[in-house]
Residue frames relative to the residue before (quaternion, step in Angstrom):
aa qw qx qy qz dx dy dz
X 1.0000 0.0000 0.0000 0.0000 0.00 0.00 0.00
X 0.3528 -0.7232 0.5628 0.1888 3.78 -0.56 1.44
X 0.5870 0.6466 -0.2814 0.3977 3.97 1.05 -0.82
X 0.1957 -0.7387 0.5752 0.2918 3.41 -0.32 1.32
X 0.8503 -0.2126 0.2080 0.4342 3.74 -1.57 -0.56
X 0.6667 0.4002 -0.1254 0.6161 2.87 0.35 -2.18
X 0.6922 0.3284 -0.5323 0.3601 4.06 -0.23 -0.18
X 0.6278 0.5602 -0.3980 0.3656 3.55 0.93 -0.97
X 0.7988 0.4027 -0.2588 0.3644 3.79 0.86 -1.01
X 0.5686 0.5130 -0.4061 0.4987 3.31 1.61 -0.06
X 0.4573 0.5417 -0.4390 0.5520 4.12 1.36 0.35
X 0.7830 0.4686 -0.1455 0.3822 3.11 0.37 -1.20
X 0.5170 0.7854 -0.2601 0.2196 3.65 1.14 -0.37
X 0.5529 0.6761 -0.2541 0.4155 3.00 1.36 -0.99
X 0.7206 0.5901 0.0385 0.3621 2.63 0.82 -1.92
X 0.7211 0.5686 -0.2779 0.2821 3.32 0.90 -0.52
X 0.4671 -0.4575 0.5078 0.5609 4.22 -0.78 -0.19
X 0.6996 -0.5501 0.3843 0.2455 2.85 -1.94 0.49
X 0.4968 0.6322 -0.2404 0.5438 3.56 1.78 -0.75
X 0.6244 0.6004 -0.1766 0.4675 3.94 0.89 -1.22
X 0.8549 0.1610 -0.3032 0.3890 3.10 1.17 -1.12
X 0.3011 0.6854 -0.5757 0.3288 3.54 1.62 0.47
X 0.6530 0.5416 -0.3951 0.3524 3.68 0.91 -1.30
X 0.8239 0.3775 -0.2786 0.3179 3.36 0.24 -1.17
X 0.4861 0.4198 -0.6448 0.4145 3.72 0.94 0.21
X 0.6627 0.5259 -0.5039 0.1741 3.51 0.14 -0.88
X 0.4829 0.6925 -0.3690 0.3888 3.32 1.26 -1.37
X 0.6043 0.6730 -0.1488 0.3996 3.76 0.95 -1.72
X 0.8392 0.1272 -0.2672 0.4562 2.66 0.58 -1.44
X 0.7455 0.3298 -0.1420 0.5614 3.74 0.66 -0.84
X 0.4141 -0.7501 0.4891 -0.1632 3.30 0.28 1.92
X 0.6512 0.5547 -0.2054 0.4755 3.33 0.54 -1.47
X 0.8935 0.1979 -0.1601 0.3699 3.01 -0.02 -1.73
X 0.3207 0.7701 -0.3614 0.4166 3.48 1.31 0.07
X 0.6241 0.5339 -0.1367 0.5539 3.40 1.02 -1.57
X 0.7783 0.2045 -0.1959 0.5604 4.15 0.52 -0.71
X 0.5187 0.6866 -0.4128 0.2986 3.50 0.43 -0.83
X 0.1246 -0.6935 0.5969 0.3838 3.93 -1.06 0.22
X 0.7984 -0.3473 0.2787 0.4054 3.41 -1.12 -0.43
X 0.5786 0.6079 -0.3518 0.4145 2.95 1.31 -0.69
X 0.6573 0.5631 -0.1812 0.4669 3.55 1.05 -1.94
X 0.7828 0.3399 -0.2790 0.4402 3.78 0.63 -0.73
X 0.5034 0.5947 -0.4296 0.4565 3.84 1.51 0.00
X 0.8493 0.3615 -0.1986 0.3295 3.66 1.59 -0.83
X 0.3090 0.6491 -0.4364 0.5411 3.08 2.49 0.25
X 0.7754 0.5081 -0.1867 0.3251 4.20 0.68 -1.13
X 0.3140 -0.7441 0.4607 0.3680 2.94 2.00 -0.23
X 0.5081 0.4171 -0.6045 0.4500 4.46 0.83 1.06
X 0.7803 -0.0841 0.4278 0.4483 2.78 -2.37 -1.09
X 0.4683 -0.4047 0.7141 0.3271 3.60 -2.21 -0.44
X 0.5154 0.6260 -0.4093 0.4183 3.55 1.25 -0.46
X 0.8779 0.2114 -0.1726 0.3934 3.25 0.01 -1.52
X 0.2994 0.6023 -0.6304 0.3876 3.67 0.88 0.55
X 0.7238 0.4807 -0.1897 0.4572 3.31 0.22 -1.57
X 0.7125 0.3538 -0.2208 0.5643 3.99 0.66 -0.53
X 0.3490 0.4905 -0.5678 0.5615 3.96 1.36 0.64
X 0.7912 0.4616 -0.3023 0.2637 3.93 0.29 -1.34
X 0.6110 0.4478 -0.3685 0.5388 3.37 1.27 -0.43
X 0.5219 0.5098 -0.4040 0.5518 3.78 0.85 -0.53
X 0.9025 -0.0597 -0.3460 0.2494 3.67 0.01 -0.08
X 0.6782 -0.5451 0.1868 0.4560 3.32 1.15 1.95
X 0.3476 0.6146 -0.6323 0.3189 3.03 0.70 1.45
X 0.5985 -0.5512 0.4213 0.4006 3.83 -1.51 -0.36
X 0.8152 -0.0964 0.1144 0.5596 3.69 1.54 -0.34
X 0.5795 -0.5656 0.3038 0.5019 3.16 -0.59 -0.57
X 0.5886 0.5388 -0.3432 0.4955 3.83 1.06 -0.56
X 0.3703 0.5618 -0.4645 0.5758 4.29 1.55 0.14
X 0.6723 0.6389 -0.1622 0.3368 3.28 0.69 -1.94
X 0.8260 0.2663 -0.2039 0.4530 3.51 0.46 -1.75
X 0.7559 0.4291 -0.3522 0.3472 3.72 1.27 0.15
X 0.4476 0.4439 -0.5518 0.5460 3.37 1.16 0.40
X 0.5950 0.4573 -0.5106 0.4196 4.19 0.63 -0.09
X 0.6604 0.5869 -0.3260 0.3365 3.53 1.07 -0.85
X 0.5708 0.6251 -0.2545 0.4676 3.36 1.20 -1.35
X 0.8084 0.2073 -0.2653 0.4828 3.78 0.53 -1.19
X 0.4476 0.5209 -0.5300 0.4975 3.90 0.94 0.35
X 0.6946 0.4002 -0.4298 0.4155 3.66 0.07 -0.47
X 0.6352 0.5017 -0.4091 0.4212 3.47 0.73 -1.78
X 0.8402 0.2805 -0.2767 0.3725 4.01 0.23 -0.92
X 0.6985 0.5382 -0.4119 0.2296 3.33 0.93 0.91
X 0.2742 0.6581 -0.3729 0.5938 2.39 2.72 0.47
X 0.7354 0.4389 -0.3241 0.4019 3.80 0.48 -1.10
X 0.4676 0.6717 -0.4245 0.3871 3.94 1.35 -0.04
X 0.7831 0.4227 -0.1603 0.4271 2.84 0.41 -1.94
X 0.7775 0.4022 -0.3671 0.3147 3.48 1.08 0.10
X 0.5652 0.5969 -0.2426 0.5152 2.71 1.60 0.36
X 0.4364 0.8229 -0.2635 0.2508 3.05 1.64 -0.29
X 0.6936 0.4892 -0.1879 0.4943 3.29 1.07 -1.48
X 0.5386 0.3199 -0.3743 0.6837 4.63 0.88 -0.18
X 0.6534 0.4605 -0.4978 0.3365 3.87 0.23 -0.09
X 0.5825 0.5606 -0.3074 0.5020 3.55 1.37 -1.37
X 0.7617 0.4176 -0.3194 0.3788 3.43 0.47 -1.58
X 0.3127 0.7644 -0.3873 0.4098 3.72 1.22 0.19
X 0.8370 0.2679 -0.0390 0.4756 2.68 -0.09 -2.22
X 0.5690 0.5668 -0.5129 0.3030 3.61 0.69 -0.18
X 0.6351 0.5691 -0.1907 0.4862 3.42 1.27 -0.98
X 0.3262 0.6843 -0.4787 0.4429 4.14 1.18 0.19
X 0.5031 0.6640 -0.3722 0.4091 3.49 0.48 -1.13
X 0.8182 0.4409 -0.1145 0.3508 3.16 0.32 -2.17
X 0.6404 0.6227 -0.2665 0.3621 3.47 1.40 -0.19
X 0.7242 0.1625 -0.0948 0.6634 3.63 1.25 -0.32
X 0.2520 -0.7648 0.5854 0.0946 3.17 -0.83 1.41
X 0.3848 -0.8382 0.1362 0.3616 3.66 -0.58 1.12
X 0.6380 -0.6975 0.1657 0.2812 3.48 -0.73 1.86
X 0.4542 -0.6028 0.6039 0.2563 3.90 -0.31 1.52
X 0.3419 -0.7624 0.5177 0.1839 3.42 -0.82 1.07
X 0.5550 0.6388 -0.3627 0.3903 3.50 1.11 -1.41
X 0.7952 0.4382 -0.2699 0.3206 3.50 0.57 -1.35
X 0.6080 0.6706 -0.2647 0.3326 3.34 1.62 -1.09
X 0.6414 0.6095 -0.0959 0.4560 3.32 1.60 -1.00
X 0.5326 0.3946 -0.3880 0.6403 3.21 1.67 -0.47
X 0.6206 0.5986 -0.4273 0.2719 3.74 0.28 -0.82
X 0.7579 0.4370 -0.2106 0.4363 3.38 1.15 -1.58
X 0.3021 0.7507 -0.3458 0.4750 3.26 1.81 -0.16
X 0.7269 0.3421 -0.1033 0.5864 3.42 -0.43 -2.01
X 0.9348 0.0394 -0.2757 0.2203 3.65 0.02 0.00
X 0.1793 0.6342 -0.5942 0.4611 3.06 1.04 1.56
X 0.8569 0.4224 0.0246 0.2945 2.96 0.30 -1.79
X 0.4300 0.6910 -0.2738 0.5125 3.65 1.96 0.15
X 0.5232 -0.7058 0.3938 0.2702 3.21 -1.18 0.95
X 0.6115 -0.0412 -0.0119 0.7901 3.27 1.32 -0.59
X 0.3118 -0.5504 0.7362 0.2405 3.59 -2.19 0.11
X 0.1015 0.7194 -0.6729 -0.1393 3.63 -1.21 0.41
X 0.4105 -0.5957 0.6560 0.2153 3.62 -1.14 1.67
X 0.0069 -0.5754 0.7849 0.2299 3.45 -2.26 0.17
X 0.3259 0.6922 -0.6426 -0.0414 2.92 -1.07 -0.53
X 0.2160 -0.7872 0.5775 0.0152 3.73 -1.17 1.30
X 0.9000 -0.0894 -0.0820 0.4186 2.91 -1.68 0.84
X 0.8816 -0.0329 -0.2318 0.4098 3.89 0.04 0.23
X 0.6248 0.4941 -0.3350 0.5032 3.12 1.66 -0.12
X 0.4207 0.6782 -0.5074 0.3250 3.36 1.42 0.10
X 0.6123 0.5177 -0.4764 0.3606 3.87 0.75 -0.74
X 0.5331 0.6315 -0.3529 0.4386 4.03 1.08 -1.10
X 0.6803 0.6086 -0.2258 0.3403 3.54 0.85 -1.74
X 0.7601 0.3063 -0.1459 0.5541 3.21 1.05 -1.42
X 0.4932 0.4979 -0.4897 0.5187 3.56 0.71 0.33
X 0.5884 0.5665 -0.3334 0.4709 3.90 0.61 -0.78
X 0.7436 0.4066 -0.1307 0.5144 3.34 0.66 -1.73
X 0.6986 0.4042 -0.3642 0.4646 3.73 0.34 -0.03
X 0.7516 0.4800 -0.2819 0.3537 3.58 0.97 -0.56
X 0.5398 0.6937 -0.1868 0.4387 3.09 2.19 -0.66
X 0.5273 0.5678 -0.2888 0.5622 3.34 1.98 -1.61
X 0.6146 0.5896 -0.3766 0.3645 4.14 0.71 -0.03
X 0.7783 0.2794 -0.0702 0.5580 3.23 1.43 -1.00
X 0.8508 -0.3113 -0.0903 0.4137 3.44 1.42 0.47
X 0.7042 -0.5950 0.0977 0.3749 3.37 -1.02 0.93
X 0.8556 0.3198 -0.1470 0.3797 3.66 -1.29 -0.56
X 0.0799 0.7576 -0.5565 0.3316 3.31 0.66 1.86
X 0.0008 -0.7672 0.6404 -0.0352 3.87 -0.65 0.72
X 0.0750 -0.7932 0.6008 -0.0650 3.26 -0.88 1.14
X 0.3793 -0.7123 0.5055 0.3054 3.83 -1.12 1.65
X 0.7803 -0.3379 0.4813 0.2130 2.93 -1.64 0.00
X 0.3055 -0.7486 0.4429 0.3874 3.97 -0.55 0.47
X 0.8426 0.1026 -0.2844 0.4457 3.63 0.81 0.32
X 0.7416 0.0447 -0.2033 0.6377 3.89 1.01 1.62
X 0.2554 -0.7405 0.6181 0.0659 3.26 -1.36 0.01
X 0.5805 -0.6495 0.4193 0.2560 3.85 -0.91 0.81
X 0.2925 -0.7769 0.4556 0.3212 3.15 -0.69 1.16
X 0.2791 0.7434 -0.4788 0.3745 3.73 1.80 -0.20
X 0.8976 0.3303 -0.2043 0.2085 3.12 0.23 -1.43
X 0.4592 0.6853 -0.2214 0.5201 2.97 1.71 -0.89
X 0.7841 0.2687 -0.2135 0.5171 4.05 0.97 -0.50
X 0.4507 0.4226 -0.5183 0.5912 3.33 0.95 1.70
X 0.4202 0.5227 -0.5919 0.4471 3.67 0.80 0.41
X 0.1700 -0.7530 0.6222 0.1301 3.39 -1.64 0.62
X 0.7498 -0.2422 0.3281 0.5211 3.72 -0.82 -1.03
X 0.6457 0.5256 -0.1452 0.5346 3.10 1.45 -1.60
X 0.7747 0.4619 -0.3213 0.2886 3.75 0.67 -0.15
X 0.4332 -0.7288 0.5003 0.1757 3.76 -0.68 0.74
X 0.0396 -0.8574 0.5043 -0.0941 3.67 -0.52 0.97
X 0.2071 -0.7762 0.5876 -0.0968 3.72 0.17 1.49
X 0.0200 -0.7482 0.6211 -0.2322 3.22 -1.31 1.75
X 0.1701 -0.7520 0.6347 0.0523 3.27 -0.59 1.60
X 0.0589 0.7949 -0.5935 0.1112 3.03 -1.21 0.97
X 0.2462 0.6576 -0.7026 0.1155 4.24 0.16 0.99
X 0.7353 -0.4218 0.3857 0.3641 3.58 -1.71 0.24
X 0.5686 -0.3300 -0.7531 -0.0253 1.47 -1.84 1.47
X 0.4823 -0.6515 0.4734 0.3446 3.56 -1.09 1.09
X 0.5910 -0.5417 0.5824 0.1344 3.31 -1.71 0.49
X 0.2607 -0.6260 0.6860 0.2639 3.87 -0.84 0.62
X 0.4449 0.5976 -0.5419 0.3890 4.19 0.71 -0.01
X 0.8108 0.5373 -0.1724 0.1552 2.74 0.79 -1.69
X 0.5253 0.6511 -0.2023 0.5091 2.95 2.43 -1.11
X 0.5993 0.6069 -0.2894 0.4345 3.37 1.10 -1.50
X 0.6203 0.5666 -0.2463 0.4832 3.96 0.77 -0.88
X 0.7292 0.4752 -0.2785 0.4061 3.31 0.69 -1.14
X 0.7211 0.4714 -0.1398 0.4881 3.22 0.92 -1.45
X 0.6044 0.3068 -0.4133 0.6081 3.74 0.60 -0.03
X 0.4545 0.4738 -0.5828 0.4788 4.24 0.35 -0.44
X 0.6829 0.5201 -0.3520 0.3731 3.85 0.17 -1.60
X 0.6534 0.5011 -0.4192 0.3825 3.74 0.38 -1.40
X 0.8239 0.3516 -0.2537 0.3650 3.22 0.46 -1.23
X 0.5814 -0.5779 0.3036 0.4856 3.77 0.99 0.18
X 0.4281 0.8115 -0.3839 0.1041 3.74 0.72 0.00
X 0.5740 -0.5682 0.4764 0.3476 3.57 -0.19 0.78
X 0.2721 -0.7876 0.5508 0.0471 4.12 -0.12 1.49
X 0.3235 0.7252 -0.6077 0.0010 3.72 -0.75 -0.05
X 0.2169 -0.8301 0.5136 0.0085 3.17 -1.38 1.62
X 0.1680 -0.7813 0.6010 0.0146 3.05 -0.79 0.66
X 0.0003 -0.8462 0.3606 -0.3923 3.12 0.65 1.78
X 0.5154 -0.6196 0.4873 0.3361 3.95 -1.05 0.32
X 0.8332 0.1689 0.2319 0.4728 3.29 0.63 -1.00
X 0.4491 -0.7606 0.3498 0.3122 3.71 -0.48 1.01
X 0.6556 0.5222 -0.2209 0.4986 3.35 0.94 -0.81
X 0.3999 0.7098 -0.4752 0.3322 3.99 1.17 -0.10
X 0.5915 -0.6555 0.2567 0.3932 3.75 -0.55 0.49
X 0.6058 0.4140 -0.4604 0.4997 3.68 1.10 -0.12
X 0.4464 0.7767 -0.3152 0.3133 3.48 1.46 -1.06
X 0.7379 0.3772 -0.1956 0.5243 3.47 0.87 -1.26
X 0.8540 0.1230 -0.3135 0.3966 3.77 0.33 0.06
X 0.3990 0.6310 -0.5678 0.3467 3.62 1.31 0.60
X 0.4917 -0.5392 0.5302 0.4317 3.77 -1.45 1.01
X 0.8659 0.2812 0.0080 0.4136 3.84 0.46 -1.14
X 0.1566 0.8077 -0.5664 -0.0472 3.56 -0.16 1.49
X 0.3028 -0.7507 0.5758 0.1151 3.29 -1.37 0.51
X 0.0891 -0.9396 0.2880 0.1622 3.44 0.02 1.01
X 0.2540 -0.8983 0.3152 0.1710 3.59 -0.61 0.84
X 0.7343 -0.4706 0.0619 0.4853 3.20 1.55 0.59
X 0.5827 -0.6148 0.2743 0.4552 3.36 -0.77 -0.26
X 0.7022 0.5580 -0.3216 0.3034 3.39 1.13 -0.40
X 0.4606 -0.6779 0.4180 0.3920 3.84 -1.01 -0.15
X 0.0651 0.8208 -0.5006 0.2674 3.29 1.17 1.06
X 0.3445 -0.7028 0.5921 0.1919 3.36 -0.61 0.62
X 0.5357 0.6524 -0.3036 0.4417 3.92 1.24 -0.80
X 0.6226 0.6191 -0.1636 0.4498 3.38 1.56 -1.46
X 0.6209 0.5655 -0.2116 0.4999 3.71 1.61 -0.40
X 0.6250 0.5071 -0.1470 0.5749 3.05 1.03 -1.98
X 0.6587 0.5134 -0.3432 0.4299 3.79 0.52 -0.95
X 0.6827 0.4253 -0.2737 0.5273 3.66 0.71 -0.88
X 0.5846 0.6493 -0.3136 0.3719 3.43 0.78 -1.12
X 0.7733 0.3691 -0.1771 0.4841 3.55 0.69 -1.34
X 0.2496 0.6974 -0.3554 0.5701 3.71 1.59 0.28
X 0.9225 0.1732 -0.2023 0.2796 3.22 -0.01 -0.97
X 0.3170 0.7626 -0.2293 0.5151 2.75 2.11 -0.99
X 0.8070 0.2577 -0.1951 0.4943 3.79 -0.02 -1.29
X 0.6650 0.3202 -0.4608 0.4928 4.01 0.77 -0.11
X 0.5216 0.3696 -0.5986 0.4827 4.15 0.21 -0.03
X 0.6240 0.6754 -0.3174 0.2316 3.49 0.34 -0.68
X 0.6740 0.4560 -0.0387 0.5799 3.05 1.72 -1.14
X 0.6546 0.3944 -0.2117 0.6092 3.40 0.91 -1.25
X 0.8240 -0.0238 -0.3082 0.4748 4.11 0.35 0.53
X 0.2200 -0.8891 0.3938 0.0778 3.13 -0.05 0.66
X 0.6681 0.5282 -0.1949 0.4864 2.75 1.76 -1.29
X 0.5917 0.4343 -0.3544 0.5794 3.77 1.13 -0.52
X 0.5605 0.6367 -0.4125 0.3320 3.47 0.25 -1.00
X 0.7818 0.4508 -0.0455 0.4283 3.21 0.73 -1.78
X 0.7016 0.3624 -0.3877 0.4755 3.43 0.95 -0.33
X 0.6160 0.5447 -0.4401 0.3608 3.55 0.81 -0.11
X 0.7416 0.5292 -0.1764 0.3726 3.26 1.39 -0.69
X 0.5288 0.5038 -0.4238 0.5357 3.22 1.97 0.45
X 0.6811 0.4708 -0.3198 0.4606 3.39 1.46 -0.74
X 0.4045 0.5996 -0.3757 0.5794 3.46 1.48 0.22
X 0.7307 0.5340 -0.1946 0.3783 3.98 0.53 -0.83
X 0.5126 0.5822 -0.1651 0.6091 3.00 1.96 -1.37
X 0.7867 0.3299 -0.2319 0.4674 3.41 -0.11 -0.69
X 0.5244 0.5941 -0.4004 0.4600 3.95 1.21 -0.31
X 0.7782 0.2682 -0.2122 0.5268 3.39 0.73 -1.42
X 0.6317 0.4142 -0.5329 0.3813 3.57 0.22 0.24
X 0.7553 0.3103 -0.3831 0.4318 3.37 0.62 -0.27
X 0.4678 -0.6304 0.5264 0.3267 3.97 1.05 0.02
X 0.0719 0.7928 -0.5798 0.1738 3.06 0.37 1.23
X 0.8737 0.0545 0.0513 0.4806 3.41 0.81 -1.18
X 0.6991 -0.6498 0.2319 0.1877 2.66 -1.20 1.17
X 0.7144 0.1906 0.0908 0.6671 3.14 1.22 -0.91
């Protein structure tokens, strides 16, 4: 058989009883124990029979279950050889997380989640690589409340930009190398009185120096180092209104399941 496990049970999936597929996520997910387990032990980790373990292997045109537990064994070993070599660039990875969130000045965060609770509208920038952070911000925010406006990954409308007021809050990613978008945004947000917040490496960075509110995301050009700050802020508006938060997100839920949005 040329079909590794996980390829065979993701063929076979459709197809399967409803009991079959409890077995095979587990198998999926816990590989390992899949590999030692008898039929009996993995029918009572999955919450089935000993039966239908053993009636997953003929379902995916195996000879039994002991066909079964060694094509699970074979690709548990093969990927626990391919860990351990991979281990050491994983470690030297995680050692370097640290370097991605500087730790978050509370005084400043609170004004941030502040100015954008309490704004008439929020526009996000972020260009060319911070645009992926930007639109991750701006899509998770449109959950917890209305009139979000997100730039473009390489400019932004001056149309839109001249509907900011005093009352409006205006969020600017900015890690090296910095963007003249990114400056341009700030500085018109300023003309028009808008409430600046930067999300930035460093205070002194060029949006840094004239945003009212900076929020720093470390020193590196990690994209994680955005997303990391990003979900920060996300989870305090979250907290600090709950009560708005929450009603948009049932009327958000409503509209999912009538249109069938998700799958599950």
């Amino acid at each position: 058989m040329n079909q590794s496990f996980q390829e065979l049970i993701k063929h076979k999936f459709p197809d399967l009883s409803r009991g079959q597929k409890k077995v095979a996520e587990f198998l999926i997910n816990f590989m390992e124990k899949g590999s030692l387990y008898t039929a009996g032990q993995i029918g009572k980790e999955a919450g089935v029979s000993e039966t239908t373990v053993i009636r997953l292997a003929y379902a995916l045109g195996l000879n039994g279950f002991s066909d079964l537990q060694e094509l699970m064994r074979n690709e548990w070993l093969s990927s626990t050889e391919s860990k351990e070599a991979a281990s050491k660039p994983i470690a030297e990875e995680k050692k370097s997380f640290s370097e991605w969130l500087f730790p978050v000045d509370e005084k400043e965060l609170s004004q941030a989640v502040d100015a954008l609770i309490k704004s008439d509208q929020v526009y996000i920038a972020g260009f060319r690589e911070s645009h992926t952070a930007a639109y991750w911000l701006y899509y998770k925010m449109n959950q917890l409340r209305n009139h979000v406006l997100l730039s473009f990954p390489t400019g932004f409308l001056l149309e839109t930009l001249c509907n900011l007021t005093s009352a409006s809050a205006v969020v600017v990613f900015s890690l090296p190398r910095y963007t003249k978008e990114a400056l341009e945004v700030a500085q018109q947000a300023k003309k028009q009185g808008a409430k600046v917040i930067a999300i930035t490496d460093r205070r002194l960075s060029p949006v840094g120096q004239i945003a009212d509110i900076t929020l720093l995301a470390g020193t590196t050009e990690h994209i994680l180092s955005l997303l990391a700050l990003s979900q920060i802020v996300i989870s305090s508006m979250q907290k600090r209104d709950e009560k708005t938060a929450g009603k948009r997100q049932e009327s958000l839920e409503k509209l999912y399941a009538e249109q069938g949005i998700f799958l599950e």
